[in-house]
C-alpha positions as CSV (number, residue, x, y, z in Angstrom):
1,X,0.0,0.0,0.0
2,X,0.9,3.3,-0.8
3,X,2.2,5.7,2.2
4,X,-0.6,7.9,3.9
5,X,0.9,11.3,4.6
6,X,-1.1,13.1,7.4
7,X,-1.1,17.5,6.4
8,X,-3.3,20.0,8.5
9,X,-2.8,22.9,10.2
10,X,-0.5,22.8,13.7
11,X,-2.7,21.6,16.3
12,X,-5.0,19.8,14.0
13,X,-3.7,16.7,15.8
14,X,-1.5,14.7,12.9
15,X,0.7,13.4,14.9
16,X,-2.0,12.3,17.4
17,X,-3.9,10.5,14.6
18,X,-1.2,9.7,13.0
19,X,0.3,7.3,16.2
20,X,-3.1,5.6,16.7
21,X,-3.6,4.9,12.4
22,X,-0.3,3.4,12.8
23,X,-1.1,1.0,15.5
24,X,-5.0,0.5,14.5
25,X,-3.1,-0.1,10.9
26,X,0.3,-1.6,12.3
27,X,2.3,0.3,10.0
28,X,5.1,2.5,11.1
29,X,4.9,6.2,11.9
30,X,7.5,8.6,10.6
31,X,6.8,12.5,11.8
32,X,8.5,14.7,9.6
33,X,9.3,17.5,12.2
34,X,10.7,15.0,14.6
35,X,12.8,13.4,11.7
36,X,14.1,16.5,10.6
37,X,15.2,17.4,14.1
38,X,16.7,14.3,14.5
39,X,19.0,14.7,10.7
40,X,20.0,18.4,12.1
41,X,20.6,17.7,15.9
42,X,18.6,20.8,16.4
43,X,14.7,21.6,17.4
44,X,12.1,23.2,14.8
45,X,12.1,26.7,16.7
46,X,16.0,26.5,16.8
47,X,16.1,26.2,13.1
48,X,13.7,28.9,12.6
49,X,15.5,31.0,14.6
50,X,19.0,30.1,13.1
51,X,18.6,29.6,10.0
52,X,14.9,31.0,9.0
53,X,12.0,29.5,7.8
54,X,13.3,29.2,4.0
55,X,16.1,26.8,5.1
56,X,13.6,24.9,7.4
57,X,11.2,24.7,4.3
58,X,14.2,22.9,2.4
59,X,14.7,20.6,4.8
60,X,11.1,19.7,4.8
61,X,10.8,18.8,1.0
62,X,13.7,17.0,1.0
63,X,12.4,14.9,4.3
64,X,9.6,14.5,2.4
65,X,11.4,12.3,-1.0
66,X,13.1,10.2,1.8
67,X,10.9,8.8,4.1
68,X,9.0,5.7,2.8
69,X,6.8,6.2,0.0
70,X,5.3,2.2,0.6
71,X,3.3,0.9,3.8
72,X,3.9,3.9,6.4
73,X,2.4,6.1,7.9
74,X,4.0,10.0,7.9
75,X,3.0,13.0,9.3
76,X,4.0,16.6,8.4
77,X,4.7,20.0,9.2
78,X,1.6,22.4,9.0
79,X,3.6,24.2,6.1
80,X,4.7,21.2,4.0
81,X,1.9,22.3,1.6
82,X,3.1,25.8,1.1
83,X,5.4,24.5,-2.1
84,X,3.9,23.6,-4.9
85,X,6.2,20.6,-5.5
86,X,5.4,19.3,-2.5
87,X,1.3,19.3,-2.7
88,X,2.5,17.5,-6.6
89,X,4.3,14.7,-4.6
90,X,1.6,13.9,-1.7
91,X,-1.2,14.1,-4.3
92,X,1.2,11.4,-6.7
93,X,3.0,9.4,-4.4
94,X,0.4,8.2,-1.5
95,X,-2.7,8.7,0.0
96,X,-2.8,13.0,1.0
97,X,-5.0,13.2,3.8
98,X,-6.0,16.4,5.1
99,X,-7.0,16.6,9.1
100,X,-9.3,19.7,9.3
101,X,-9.8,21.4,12.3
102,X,-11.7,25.2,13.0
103,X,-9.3,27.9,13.8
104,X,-11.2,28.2,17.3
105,X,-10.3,24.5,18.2
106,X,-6.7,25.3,17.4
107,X,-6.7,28.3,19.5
108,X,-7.5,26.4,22.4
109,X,-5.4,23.3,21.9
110,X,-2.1,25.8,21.5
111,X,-2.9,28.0,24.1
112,X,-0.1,27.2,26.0
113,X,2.2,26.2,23.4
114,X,5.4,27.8,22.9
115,X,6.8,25.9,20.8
116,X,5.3,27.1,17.7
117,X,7.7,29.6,15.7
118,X,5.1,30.9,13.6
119,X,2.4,31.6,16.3
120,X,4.7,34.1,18.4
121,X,3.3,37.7,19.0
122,X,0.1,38.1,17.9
123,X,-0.7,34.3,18.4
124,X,-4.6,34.2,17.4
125,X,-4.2,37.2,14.3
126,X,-1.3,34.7,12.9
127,X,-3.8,31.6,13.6
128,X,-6.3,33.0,11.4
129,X,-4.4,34.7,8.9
130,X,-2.0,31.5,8.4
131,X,-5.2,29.1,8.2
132,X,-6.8,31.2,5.8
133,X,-3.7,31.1,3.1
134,X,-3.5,27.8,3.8
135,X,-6.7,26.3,3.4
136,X,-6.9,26.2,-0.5
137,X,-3.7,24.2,0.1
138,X,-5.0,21.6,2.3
139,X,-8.3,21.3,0.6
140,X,-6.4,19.8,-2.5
141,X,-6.1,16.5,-0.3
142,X,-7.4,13.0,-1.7
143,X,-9.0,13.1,1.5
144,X,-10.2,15.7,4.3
145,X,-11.3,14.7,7.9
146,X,-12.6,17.0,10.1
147,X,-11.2,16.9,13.5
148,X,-13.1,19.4,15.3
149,X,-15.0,17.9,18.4
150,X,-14.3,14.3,16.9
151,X,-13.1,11.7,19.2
152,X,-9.5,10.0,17.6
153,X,-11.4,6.5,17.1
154,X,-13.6,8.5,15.1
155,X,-10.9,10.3,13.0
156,X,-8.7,7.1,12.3
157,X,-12.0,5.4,11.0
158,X,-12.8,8.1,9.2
159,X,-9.4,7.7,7.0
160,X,-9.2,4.5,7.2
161,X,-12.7,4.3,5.8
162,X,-11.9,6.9,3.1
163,X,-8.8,5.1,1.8
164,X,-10.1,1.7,1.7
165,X,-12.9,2.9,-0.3
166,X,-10.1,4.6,-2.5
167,X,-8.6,1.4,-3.0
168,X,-11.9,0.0,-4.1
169,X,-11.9,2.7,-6.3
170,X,-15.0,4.7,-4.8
171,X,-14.7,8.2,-3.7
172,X,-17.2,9.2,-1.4
């Protein structure tokens, strides 16, 4: 089976879903950020801060054409969609499933995060202005859950649902 690759906005809860499809689906779980922190011996903020977001961008596509593109599960950055080539390759290479979630929710699941270089400052004018440029991105997905208020049994059978009915060739 193709790789599912898990996109949404931060706080949209991929990496959540993404550890409980990968044991409900006992494939492995690769999270981008974590992978790319790994490679660079450095944390997401530090490389914003070092070396800006372009460079961090970079690293994310090419992160992207080396993790597994057979029988894994991978979930990525909020901003992975931002490049073109990059929405061309998760729409072509695996199943591109976009976790929805209403700015509101998001609000409240990073009030207290800090560790989110593109929400400092003005936290909740960022929130909204980010998800706003970004949701004609993520709404290019094969597939969009919405995550708002949904329980995560609810959102892994959701895309598990939606993909085997992909690979039956329906697409409801």
């Amino acid at each position: 089976m193709k790789s599912i690759y898990l996109t949404g906005f931060m706080g949209a809860g991929k990496t959540t879903a993404g550890e409980a499809l990968g044991e409900a689906m006992k494939l492995p779980v690769y999270d981008m950020d974590h992978e790319i922190e790994e490679q660079q011996q450095q944390t997401v903020t530090d490389i914003f801060a070092d070396q800006g977001e372009e460079a961090f961008r970079e690293m994310e596509s090419r992160m992207l054409r080396e993790l597994p593109r057979e029988d894994s599960i991978i979930t990525t950055g909020g901003g992975i969609i931002i490049k073109e080539d990059n929405r061309q390759w998760l729409a072509t290479q695996g199943y591109w499933v976009y976790l929805h979630c209403e700015p509101e929710e998001i609000a409240k699941r990073l009030a207290n995060d800090e560790s989110r270089p593109l929400l400092s400052g003005e936290r909740k004018q960022n929130l909204h202005r980010l998800f706003s440029e970004r949701l004609p991105l993520y709404s290019q997905a094969h597939i969009v859950v919405d995550t708002t208020g949904k329980s995560l049994d609810e959102i892994v059978d959701r895309i598990m649902k939606r993909i085997k009915d992909m690979e039956m060739g329906h697409t409801s």
